[in-house]
C-alpha positions in Angstrom: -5.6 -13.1 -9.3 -9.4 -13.3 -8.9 -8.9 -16.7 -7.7 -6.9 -15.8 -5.1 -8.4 -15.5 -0.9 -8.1 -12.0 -1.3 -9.4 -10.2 2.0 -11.2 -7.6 -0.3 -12.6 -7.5 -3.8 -10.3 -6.1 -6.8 -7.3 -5.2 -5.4 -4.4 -3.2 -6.8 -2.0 -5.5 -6.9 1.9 -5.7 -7.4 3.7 -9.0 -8.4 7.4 -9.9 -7.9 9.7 -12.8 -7.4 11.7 -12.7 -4.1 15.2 -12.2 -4.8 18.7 -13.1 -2.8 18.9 -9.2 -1.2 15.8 -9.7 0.2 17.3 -12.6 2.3 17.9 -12.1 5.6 20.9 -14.4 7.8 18.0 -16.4 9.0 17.0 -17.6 5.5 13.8 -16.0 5.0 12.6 -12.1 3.2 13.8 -9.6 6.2 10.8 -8.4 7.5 11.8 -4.5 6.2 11.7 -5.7 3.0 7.6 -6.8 2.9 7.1 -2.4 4.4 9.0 -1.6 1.5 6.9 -3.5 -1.2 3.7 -2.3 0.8 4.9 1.1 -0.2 5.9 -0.1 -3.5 2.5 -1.2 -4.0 1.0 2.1 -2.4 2.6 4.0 -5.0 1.7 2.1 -7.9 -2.0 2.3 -6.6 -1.4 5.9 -6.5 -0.3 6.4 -10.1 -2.8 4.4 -11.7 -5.5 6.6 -9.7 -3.4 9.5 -11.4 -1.7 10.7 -8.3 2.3 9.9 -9.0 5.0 12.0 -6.9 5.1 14.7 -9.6 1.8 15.6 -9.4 2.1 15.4 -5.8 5.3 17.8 -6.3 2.9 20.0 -8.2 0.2 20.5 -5.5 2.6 20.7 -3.2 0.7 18.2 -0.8 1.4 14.4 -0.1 -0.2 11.5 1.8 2.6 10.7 4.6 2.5 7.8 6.6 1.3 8.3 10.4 1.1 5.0 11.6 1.7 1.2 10.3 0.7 -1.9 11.5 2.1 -5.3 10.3 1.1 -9.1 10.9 4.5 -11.1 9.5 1.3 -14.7 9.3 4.1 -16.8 7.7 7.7 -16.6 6.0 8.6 -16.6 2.2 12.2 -17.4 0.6 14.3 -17.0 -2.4 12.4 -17.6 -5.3 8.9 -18.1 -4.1 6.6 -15.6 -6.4 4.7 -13.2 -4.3 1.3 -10.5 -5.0 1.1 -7.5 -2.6 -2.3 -6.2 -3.0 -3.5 -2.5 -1.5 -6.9 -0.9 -1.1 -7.9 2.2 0.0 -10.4 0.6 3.0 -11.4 4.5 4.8 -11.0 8.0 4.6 -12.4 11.2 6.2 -12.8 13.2 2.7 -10.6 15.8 4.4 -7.2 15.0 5.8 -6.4 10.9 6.0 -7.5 7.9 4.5 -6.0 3.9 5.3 -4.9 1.2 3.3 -4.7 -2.6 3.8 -1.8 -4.4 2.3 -1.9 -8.2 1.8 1.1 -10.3 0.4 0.0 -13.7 -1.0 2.3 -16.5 -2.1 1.6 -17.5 -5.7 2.5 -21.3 -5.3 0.0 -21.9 -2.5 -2.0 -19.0 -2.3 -0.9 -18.5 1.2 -1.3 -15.0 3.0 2.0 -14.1 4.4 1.6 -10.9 5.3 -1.4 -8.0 6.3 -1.2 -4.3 7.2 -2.9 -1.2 7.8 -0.8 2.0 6.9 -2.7 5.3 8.3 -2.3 8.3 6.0 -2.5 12.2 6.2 -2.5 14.6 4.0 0.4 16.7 4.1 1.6 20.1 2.6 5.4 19.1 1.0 6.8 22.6 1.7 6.2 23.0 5.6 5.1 19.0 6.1 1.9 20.6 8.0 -1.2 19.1 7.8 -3.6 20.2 4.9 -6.8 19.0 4.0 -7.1 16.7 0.5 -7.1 19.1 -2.5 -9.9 18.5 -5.1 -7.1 16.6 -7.5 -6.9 13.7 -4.2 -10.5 13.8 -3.5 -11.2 13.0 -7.0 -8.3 10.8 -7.8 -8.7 8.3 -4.2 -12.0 9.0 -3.4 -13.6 6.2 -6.3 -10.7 3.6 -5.2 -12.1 3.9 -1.6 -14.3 0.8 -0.8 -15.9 2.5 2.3 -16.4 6.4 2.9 -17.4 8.4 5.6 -17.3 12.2 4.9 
């Protein structure tokens, strides 16, 4: 994957095969489907920092989406082999953080996809906002490549 044009060193990255329910009537991945292994991808990032949905069950806070931004650069189909890769680009150290998503094409390296996903933190029982507990500041704060606290 290190070979790949990768917009920012070492991502996190997710790898699957594009599969005939992703296929739209116009013959290409519905563009839904490329939000939906962005978030895929989000969570896996998460649960290798050590932050899966039970341990966000257990604080009883989450990182919700507030905003997302997609650029659909070019199409893929049935069968082509795909990386998503995420990284945690900015936070504030106290309440949200961003990620950029980037979905490359195996077969020709291609970027078909980039995003920025706003986050904030989020208390699950009353979906208020609440700043990051220790657990998220120590968990995401290493994966973040710039901070400004």
């Amino acid at each position: 994957m290190a070979d790949f044009p990768w917009d920012h060193p070492n991502p996190h990255t997710l790898e699957l095969t594009v599969g005939p329910d992703h296929i739209d009537g116009l013959k290409h991945t519905n563009n839904a489907v490329y939000v939906q292994w962005c978030e895929q991808t989000a969570w896996s990032h998460s649960a290798a920092l050590g932050l899966d949905l039970a341990c966000y069950q257990q604080l009883d806070r989450a990182m919700a989406v507030i905003r997302g931004e997609y650029d659909y650069l070019q199409a893929s189909r049935e069968g082509d082999e795909l990386v998503v890769g995420t990284w945690i680009v900015s936070w504030d150290g106290r309440l949200s953080m961003e990620r950029n998503f980037q979905i490359l094409r195996k077969g020709d390296a291609q970027t078909l996809l980039r995003g920025v996903v706003r986050f904030a933190c989020i208390e699950l029982s009353t979906g208020r906002p609440r700043r990051l507990p220790r657990e998220f500041i120590e968990g995401y704060g290493p994966a973040v490549l710039e901070s400004t606290p």
